[in-house]
C-alpha positions in Angstrom: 43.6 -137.4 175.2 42.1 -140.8 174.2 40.8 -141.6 170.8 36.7 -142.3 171.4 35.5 -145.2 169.6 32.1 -146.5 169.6 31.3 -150.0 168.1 28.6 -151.0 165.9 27.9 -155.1 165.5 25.3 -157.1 166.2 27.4 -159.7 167.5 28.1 -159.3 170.9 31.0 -161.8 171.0 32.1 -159.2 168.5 31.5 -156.3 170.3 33.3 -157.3 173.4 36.4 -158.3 171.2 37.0 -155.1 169.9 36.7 -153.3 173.3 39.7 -155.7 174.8 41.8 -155.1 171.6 40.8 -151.2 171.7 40.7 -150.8 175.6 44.5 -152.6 175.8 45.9 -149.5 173.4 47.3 -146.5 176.1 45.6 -143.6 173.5 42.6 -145.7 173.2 38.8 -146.1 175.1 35.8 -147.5 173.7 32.6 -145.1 174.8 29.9 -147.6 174.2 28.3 -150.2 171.9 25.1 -151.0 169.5 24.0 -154.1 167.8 21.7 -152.0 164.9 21.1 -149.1 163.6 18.5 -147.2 165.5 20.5 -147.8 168.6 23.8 -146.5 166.8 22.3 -143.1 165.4 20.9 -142.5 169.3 23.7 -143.1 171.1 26.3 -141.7 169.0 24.3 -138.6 168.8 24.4 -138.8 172.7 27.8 -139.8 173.1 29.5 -138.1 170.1 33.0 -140.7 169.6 35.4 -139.7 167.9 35.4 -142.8 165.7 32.9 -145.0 165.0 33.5 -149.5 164.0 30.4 -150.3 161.1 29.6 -153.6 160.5 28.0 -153.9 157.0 25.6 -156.4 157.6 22.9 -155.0 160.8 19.3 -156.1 160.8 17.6 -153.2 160.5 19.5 -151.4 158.7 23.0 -152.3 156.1 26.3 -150.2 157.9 26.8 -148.6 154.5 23.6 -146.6 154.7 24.3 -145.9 158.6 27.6 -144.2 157.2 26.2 -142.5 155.0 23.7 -141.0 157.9 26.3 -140.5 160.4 28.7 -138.4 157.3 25.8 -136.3 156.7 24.7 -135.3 160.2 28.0 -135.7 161.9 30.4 -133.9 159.1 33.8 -134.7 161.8 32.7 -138.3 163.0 35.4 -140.8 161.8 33.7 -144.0 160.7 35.3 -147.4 159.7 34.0 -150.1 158.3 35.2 -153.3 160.1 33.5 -156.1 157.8 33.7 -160.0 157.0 33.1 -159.0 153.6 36.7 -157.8 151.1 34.7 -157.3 148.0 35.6 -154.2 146.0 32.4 -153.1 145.4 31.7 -152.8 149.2 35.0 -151.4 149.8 34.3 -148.1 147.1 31.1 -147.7 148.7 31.9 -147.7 151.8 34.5 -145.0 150.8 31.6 -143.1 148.9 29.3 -143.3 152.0 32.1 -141.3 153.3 34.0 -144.1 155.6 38.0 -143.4 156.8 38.9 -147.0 156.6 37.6 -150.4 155.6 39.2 -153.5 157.8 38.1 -156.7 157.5 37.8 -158.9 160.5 39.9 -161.8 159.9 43.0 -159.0 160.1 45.0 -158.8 163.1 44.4 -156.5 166.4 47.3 -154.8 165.6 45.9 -153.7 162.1 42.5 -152.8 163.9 44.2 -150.0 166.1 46.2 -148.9 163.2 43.2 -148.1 161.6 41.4 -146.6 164.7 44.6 -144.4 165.1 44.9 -143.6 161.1 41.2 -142.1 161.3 41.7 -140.5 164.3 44.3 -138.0 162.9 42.3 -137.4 159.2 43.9 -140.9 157.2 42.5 -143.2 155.5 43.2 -146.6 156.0 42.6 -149.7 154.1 43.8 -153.3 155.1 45.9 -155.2 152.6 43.2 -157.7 151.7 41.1 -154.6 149.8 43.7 -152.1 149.5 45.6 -153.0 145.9 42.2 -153.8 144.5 41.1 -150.6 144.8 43.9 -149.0 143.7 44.1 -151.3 140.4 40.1 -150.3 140.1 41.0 -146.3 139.8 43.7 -146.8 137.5 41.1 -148.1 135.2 38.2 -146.4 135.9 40.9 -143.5 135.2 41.7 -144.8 131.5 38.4 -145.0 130.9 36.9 -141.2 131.9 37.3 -138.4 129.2 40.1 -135.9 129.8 39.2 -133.2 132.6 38.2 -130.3 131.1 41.2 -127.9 130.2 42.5 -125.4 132.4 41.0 -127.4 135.5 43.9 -129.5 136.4 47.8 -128.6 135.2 50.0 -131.3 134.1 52.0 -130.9 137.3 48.8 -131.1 139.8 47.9 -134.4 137.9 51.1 -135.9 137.9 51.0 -135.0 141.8 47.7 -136.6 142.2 48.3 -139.4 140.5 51.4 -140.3 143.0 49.2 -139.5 146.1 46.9 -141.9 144.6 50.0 -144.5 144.8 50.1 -143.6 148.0 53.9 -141.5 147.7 54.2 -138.9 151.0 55.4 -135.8 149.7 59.2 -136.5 149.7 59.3 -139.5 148.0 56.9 -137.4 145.3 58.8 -134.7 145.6 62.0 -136.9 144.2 60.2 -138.2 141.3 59.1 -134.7 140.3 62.6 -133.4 140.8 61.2 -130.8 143.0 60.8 -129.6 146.6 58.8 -131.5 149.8 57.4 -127.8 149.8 56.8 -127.6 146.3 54.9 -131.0 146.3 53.3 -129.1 149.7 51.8 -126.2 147.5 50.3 -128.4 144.8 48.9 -130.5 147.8 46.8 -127.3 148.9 45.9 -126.2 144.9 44.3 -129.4 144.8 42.1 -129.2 148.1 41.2 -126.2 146.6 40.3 -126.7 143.4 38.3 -129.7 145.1 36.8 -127.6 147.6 38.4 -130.2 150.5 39.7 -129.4 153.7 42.6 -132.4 153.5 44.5 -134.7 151.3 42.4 -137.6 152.1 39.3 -135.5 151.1 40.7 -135.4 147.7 41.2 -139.0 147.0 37.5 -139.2 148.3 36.3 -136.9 146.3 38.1 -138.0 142.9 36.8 -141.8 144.3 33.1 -140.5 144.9 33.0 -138.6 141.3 34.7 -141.6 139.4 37.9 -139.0 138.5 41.4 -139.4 138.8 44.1 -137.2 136.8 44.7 -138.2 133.3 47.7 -139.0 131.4 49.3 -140.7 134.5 53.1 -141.6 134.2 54.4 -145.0 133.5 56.1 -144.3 137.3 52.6 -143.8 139.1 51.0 -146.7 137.8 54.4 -149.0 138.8 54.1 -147.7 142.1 51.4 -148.6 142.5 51.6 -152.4 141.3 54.8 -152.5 143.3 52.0 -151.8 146.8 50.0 -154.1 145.4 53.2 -156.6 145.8 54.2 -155.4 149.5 52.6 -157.9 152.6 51.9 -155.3 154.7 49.1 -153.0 155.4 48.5 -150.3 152.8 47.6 -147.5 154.7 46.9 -144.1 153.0 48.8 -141.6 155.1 47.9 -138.5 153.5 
């Protein structure tokens, strides 16, 4: 079955881009297209895609809010935010308005169905322009927070998180830890729970939306993590 994506610029140069890029991928169909807001939340509502392209900047409405409108009322709808903008600061909200992904339009049409593809089956995706900035930003927003309150988190579970944060699957975690894939597995699903979140990627959006991450991080999580901001390639959180 096709991924459905439904596109949301009010360029319509733009719009009719992204459905040859998207319409050229075999497990991919673009449903329909809206140049605000208002139009958006109709169709959507009508059409129900399975992921939804934001621009930021609409003119009735900014795409942030729109995301935030479409996470509320449409708790499964994928959205990603496909922007000219690579600030931080629009990057984390966009993640706090609930978005799967954050591209920016000067990447490649390659990059633009890896994202489409990376929401579709529950991942977020960032594009290498945004990615190692906001990685770098929750380290230190991390040194910064109080320790979490005791009992909440174990030592283990925050050394976990902290590598999913780098954006280590659970064998490579599971190396540094000295410890089992399934082991890594199990503290995967203490920490949905103990976050109250249906997937991994709900985790990272819920430490990114409350401004936590696990203390006392390793010197090995935080060099992973500059060594991604290093790497050329997309950073892609496959969670």
């Amino acid at each position: 079955m096709k991924t459905r994506v439904f596109i949301v610029d009010d360029h319509q140069i733009v719009q009719e881009g992204f459905r040859m890029i998207l319409d050229n991928a075999p497990d991919i169909a673009t449903v329909g297209a809206a140049d605000c807001s208002s139009s958006a939340m109709a169709q959507i509502s009508s059409l129900r895609p399975d992921v939804v392209l934001m621009d930021i900047d609409l003119p009735d409405q900014d795409g942030l809010e729109t995301t935030r409108q479409l996470h509320h009322q449409f708790p499964g709808l994928k959205v990603i935010i496909v922007s000219s903008f690579s600030k931080q600061a629009f990057v984390e909200q966009a993640l706090q308005a609930g978005a799967m992904g954050y591209v920016v339009k000067t990447n490649s049409p390659e990059e633009l169905i890896q994202a489409v593809r990376s929401a579709a089956t529950d991942k977020l995706f960032l594009s290498k322009e945004v990615s190692a900035g906001i990685i770098e930003a929750c380290f230190k927003r991390a040194a910064l927070q109080p320790p979490p309150k005791p009992g909440r988190l174990s030592a283990r579970e925050r050394q976990v998180l902290d590598f999913m944060v780098s954006g280590l699957k659970s064998k490579e975690i599971a190396i540094k830890l000295g410890i089992s894939p399934r082991t890594v597995e199990t503290y995967r699903t203490r920490l949905r729970s103990k976050f109250a979140c249906k997937s991994n990627a709900e985790v990272i959006h819920h430490t990114i939306q409350e401004g936590i991450l696990a203390a006392g991080k390793g010197e090995e999580a935080q060099s992973g993590a500059r060594s991604r901001r290093g790497r050329t390639h997309t950073f892609s959180f496959a969670w």
